[in-house]
PLY file of the C-alpha trace (Angstrom):
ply
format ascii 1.0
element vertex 87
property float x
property float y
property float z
element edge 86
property int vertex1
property int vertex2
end_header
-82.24 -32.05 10.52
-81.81 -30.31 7.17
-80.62 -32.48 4.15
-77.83 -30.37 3.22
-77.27 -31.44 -0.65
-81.31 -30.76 -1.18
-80.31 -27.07 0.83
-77.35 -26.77 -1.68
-78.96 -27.02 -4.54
-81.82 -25.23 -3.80
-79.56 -22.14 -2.94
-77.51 -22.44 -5.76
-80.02 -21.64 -7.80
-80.82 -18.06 -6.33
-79.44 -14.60 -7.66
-77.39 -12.63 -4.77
-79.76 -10.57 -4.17
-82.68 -13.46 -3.32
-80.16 -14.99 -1.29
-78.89 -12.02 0.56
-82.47 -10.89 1.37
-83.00 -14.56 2.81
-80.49 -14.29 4.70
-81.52 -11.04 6.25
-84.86 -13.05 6.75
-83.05 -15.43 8.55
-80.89 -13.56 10.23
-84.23 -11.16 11.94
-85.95 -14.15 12.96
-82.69 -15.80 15.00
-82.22 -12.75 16.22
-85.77 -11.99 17.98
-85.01 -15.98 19.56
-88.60 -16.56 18.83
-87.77 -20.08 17.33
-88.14 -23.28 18.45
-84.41 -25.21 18.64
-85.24 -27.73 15.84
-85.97 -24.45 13.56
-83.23 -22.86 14.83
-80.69 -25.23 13.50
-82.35 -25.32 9.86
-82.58 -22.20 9.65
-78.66 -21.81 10.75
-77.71 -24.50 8.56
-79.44 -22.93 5.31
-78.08 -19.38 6.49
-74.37 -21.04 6.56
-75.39 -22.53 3.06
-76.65 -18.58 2.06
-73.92 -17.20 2.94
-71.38 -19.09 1.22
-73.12 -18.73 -1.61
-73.50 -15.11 -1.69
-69.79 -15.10 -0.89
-68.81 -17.55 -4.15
-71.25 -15.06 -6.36
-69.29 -11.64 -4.80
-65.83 -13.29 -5.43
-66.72 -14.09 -9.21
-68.09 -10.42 -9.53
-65.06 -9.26 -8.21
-62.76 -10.75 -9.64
-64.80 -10.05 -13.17
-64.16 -6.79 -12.47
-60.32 -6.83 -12.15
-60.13 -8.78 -14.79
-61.25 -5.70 -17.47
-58.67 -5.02 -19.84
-57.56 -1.45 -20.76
-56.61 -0.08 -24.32
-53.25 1.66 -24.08
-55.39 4.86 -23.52
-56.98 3.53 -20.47
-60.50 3.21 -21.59
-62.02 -0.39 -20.94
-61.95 -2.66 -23.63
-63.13 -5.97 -22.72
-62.50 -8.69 -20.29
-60.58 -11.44 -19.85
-61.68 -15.20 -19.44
-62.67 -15.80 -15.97
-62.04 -18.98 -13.89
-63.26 -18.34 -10.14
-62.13 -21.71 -9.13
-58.77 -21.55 -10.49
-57.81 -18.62 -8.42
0 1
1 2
2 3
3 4
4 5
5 6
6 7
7 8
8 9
9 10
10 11
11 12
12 13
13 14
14 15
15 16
16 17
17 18
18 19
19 20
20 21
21 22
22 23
23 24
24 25
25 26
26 27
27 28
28 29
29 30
30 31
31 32
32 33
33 34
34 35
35 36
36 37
37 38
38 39
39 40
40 41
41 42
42 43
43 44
44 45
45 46
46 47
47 48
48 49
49 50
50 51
51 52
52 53
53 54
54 55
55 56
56 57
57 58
58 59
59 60
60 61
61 62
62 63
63 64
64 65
65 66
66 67
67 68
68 69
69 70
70 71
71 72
72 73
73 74
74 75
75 76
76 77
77 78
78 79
79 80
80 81
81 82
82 83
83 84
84 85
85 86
């Protein structure tokens, strides 16, 4: 099996779009069920682990983005402090 902390770290580390385009990787290669079980599993388990992380990195650009702050003529101005895990 995978050792998930060593996967967790490792995947933090990517930018969305390395981890999105590993997890298209991963995704083809279930897909065409060309892979032994063992394989498989690790390569479900680090999807899983790809996943959330592109999901974690979309909600903080997200919620970046409804966090811009408009002068009173409704052109942007800045943004406000952002704490993803506080929401």
């Amino acid at each position: 099996m995978t050792d998930l902390p060593a996967v967790a770290a490792d995947v933090a580390a990517l930018t969305f779009e390395k981890a999105l385009a590993e997890l298209e990787t991963i995704v083809a290669r279930l897909e065409r069920g060309d892979v032994a079980l063992e394989e498989s599993i690790a390569a479900y388990e680090r999807g899983e682990a790809l996943k959330a992380h592109c999901t974690r990195l979309l909600s903080a650009a997200e919620a970046r983005v409804e966090k811009i702050r408009l002068s009173a003529e409704g052109r942007p101005v800045g943004v406000e402090p952002l704490d993803v895990e506080g929401r």
